[in-house]
N, C-alpha and C positions, 0 to 999 in steps of 0.2 A: 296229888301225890299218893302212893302207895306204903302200905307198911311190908315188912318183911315177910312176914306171913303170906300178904297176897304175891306178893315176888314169888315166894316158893309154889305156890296154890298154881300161879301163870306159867312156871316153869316144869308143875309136878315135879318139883324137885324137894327132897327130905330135908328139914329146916337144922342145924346143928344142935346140940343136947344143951338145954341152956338159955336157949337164943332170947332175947326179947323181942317180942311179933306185935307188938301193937303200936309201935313209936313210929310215925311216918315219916320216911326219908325226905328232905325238904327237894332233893334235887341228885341225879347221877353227872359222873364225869369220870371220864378214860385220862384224863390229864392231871396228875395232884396239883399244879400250880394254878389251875380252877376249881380247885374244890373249895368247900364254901364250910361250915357249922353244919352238923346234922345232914350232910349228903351222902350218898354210900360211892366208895372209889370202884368203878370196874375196872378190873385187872386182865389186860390182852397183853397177846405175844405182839411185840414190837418189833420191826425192823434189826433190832440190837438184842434187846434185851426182853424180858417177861414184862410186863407190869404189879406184876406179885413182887418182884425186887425192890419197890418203892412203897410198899407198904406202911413201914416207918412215918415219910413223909406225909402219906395222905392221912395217917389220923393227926399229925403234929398241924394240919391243914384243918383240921375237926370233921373226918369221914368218922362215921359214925358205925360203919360196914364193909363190906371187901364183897365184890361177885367178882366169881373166877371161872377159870374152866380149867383150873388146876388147886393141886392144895397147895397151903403156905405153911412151912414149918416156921414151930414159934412165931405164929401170928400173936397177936393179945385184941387182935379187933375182931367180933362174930364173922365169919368166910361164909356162906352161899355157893358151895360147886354145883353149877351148872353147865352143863353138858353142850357142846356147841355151841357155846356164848356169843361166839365172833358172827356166825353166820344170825344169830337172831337178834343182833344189836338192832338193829332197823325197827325189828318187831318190837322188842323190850321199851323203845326209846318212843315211839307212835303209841304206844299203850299205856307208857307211866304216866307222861303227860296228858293224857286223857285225850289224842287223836286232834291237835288243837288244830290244825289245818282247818278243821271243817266247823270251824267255831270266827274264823276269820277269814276273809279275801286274801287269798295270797298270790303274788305277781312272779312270775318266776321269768328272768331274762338271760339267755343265754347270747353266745358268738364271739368271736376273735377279740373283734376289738369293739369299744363299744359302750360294753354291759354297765361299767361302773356310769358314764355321764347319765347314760338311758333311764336307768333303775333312779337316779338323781333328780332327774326330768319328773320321771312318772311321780317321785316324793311330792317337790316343789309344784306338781301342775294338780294332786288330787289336797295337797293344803289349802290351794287356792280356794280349792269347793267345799273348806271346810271338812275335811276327813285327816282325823289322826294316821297319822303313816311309821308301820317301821321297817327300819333298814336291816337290810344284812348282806355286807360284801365287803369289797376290798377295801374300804376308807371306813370302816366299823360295823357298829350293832349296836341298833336301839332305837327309842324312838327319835323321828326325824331332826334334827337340831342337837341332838342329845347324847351323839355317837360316844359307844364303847369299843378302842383299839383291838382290830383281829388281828391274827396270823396268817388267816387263809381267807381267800374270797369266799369259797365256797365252804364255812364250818366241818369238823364230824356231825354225824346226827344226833347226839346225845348234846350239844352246844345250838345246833339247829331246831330241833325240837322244843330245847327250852327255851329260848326266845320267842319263839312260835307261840309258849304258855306264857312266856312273861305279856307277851303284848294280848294274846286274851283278856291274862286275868286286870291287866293297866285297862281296858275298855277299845284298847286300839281300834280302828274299822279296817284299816289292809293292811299285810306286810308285805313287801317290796323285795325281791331277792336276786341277788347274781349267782348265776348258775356256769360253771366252772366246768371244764370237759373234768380233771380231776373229780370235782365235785359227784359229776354222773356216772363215771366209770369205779369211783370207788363206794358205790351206795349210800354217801353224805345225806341225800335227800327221800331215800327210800321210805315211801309210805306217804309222802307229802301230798297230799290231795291241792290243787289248781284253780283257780277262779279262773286266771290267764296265765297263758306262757307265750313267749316270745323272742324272735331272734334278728340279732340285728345282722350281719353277717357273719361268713366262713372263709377263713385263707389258709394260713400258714400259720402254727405254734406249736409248741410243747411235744415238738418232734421226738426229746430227749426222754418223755413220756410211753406216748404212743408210737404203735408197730411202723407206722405211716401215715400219711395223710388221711388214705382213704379210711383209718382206725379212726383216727381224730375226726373225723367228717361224720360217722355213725355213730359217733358216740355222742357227739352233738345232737343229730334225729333223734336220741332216745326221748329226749325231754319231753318229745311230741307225739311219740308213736308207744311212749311206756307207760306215761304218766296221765292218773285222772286230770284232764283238765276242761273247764267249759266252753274256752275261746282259748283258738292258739293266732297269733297277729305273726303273719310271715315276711319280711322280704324281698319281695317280687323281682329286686334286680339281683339278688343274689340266685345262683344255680341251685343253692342246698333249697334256699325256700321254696324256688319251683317246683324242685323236687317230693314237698310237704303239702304243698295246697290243695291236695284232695284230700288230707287229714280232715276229720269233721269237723263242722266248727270254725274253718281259717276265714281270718279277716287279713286280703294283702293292704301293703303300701309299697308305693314308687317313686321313686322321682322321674320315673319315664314310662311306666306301662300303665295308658292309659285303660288297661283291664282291672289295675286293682281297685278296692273299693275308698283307699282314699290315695290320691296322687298331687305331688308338688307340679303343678302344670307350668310354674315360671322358678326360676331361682335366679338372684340378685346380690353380686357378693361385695362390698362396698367396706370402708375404714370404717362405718359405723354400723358392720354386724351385715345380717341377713334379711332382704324382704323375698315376699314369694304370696303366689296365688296357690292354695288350695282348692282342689274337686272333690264335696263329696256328697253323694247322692244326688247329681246332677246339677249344685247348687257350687259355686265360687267363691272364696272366702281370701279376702286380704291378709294378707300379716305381715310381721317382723318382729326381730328378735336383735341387741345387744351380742348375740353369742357369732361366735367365728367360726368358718369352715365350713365349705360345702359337707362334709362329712356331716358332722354336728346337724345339717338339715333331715340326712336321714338319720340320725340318733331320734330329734325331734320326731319325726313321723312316726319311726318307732313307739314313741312314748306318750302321741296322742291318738296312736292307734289302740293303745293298748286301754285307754280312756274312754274311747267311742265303742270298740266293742264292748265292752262293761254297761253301754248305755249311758256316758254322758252328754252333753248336748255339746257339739262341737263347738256351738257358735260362743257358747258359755267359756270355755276353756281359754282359746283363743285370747280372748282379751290380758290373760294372763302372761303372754309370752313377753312381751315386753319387759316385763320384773324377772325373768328367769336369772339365776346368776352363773357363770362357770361353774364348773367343777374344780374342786381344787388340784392339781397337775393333771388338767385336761384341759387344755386350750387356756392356760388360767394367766391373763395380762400381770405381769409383776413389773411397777413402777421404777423405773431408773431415775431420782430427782438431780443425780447430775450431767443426764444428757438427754435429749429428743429424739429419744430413740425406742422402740417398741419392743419390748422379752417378752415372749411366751413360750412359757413348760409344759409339757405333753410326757404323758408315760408313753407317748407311742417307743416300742421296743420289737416290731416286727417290720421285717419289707415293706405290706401293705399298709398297718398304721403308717411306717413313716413316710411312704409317697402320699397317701392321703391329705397327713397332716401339712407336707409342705405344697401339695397342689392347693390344698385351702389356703393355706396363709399364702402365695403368688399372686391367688385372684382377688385376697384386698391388698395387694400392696400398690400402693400408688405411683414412687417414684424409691430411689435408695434400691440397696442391696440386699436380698434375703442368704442369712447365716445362719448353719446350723452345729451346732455342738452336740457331739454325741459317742456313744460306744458300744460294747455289748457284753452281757452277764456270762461269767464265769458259768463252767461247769455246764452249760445249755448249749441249747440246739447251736451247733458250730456251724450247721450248713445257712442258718441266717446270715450271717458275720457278712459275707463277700457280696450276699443281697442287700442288705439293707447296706453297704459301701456303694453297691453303684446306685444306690435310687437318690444316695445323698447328693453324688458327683452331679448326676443330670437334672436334678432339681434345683441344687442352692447355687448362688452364688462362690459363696465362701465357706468352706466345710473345714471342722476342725476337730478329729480323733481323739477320743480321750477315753477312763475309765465309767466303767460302770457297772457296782457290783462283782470286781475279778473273783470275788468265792477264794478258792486254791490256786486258781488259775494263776499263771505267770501275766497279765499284764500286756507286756510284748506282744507273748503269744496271740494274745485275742486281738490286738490292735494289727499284727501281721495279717493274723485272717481277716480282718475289716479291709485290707487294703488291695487285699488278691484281687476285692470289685470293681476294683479303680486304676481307671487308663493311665494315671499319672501320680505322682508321692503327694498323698494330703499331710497337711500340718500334723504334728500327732505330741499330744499336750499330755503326758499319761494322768497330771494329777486336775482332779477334775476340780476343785476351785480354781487352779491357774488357768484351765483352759477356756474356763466361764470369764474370767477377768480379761485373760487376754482378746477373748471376743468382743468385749464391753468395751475396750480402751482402745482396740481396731476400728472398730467401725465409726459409720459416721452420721450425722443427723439424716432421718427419713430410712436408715436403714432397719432393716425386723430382724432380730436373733430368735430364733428357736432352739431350747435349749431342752434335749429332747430325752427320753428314757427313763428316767424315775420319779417322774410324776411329784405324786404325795408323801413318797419315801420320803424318812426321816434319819436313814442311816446309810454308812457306806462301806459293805461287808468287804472286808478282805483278808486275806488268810484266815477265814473263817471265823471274826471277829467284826463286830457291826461297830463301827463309830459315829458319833453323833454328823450328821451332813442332810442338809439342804440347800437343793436349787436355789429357791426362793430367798433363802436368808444370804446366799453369796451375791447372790444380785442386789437384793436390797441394801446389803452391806457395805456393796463397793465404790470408792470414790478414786476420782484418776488421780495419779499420783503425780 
């Protein structure tokens, strides 16, 4: 931690008349609803409004200081003007904390869909070997088991960096990260030095973001081609990874190309999970897993790739997979005790996750009907809506339209657009407990519901207002009437 003095010393910038320069700020944040006792508030131009306009707040928070790159009239907390603040956050925020990247292994996993199981994977499989692991993505921060609730997969860096330090100075041995196109394209991670980075794959997202695809597709490369890293584990069946494997450094995996350095040579998709033979370095290796979904195999490889490059002994790892458990709203079995019938929740929310997700769940389905429940977020990429309608029609059985996340949106409207993809009128349930019930209380024994799109969401935003909602809790809740 830094005192003010050396702030101004790092910034050669003139300290205020007055100021006390010796008190060391315990911690920075651009956000006053994370500030903490004795941290200093930095103050950016936001979207809306200054950050200087909350000043109030962040000392009533216990900021102890203000850095700006403006003045504050009648501030009453010491101010720090600093001169292109916005463009050296990266830099300010890699130097307060004392550069901790290169004090710990840090994992950084990007791609479409994916990142949250993988990054989960890689926790759960380097616990095994005995290594403290922390997290940082979309189902929290902190150390593994221990999760503190985010708002973004991908942190600012002033939130990234300190967790960075927090798991130094706790003893941590890796931290584990989702790495977010936002994330990379708005310098969240800037300065983050790499032990590993890794990708699971590239499709279709946050079109509502990016210029286009092909924007979205290199801003993904960056992770690989921008950032110090000492092993980057690629994708071999995806095009972007191909694209990267003469990056230095790269360790592929496949499920088909027997060039990479480790490859699933069999996969085997059964009611009781995955088995498969492993190749690697010329040697075969047996396994299986509890967890569902051809996907989830290359999630898997993803995350014992990213093991083996680092140097651990395959054969050691392995024995672990057995005990692996879901993710929570990814592939995550939620119990129905008053019928024989199989739910699973998925945040898949894109075309490719949801063909994915429902080609996985087909190949354990034994006998019954596969249904899926689903919709699509307000305010977002609209050219999905009429994709992810037709991947639903020709995959499921029994598809049944509903909300998910409208934001502002009207509702209607988005369930209109979901329908442009489909040859014929789907069921269309707007209110998403009724559409979950009504599926539960339709089907019949041996059939599988997927119940698809918000995952580990805990709310259900509409007209711009989050109300308490879970998948999970309407399923486990419900009894036929």
């Amino acid at each position: 931690m830094k005192t003010m003095a050396q702030i101004g010393q790092f910034f050669d910038q003139a300290l205020p008349p007055g100021l006390v320069v010796d008190v060391a700020l315990q911690g920075l944040s651009n956000h006053t609803h994370l500030l903490q006792k004795g941290w200093g508030f930095v103050a950016l131009a936001g979207s809306q409004k200054h950050g200087a306009d909350y000043w109030t707040q962040a000392k009533a928070q216990g900021a102890t200081c203000v850095l700006s790159d403006r003045e504050i009239a009648d501030c009453d907390l010491p101010v720090l003007l600093i001169t292109n603040l916005a463009n050296r956050l990266a830099e300010l925020a890699n130097w307060f904390y004392d550069f901790p990247s290169r004090h710990i292994k840090v994992i950084g996993v990007t791609g479409t869909n994916g990142k949250t199981s993988t990054t989960h994977y890689i926790a759960q499989l380097l616990d095994s070997q005995a290594k403290r692991v922390g997290l940082i993505g979309t189902l929290g921060n902190g150390e593994f088991g221990q999760l503190s609730e985010t708002a973004n997969t991908t942190p600012d860096i002033l939130v990234v960096q300190g967790w960075l330090a927090k798991f130094v100075t706790d003893g941590l041995d890796y931290a584990v990260m989702e790495v977010s196109s936002h994330g990379l394209a708005l310098g969240r991670i800037t300065g983050v030095e790499f032990a590993c980075v890794a990708l699971t794959q590239v499709t279709r997202d946050h079109l509502d973001f990016h210029l286009d695809v092909a924007d979205y597709q290199n801003t993904k490369k960056r992770l690989f081609r921008d950032y110090v890293a000492q092993k980057r584990v690629l994708n071999l069946d995806d095009s972007i990874g191909r694209s990267l494997v003469d990056e230095p450094h790269s360790f592929g995996y496949s499920l088909k190309n027997p060039a990479a350095n480790l490859v699933c040579e069999s996969l085997e998709l059964s009611p009781q999970g995955l088995q498969g033979r492993l190749v690697y370095q010329n040697q075969t290796y047996v396994c299986q897993t509890g967890l569902m979904g051809a996907f989830n195999a290359e999630n898997l490889l993803c995350a014992l790739s990213c093991l083996v490059a680092l140097e651990f002994e395959l054969k050691n790892i392995l024995t672990s997979l057995t005990s692996l458990k879901p993710v929570t709203g990814r592939m995550q079995p939620v119990t129905v005790p008053a019928k024989a019938i199989t739910v699973l929740v998925d945040y898949a929310h894109t075309p490719d996750a949801l063909e994915q997700v429902l080609l996985g769940i087909r190949a354990h389905l034994n006998k019954g009907q596969l249904w899926v429940v689903f919709g699509c977020g307000g305010d977002r990429d609209k050219g999905k809506r009429p994709l992810m309608g037709e991947v639903a029609e020709r995959l499921a059985d029994q598809l049944i339209l509903t909300s998910d996340n409208p934001r502002t949106e009207n509702p209607q409207n988005i369930l209109r657009d979901i329908q442009q993809g489909l040859s014929q009128p789907a069921i269309q349930i707007e209110s998403r407990q009724a559409a979950i019930e009504w599926a539960l209380s339709q089907s019949q024994a041996g059939d599988l519901i997927l119940v698809a799109g918000k995952g580990h969401e805990q709310t259900q935003e509409i007209n711009g207002v989050k109300h308490p909602f879970s998948d999970q809790k309407v399923i486990e809740q419900w009894h036929p009437s």
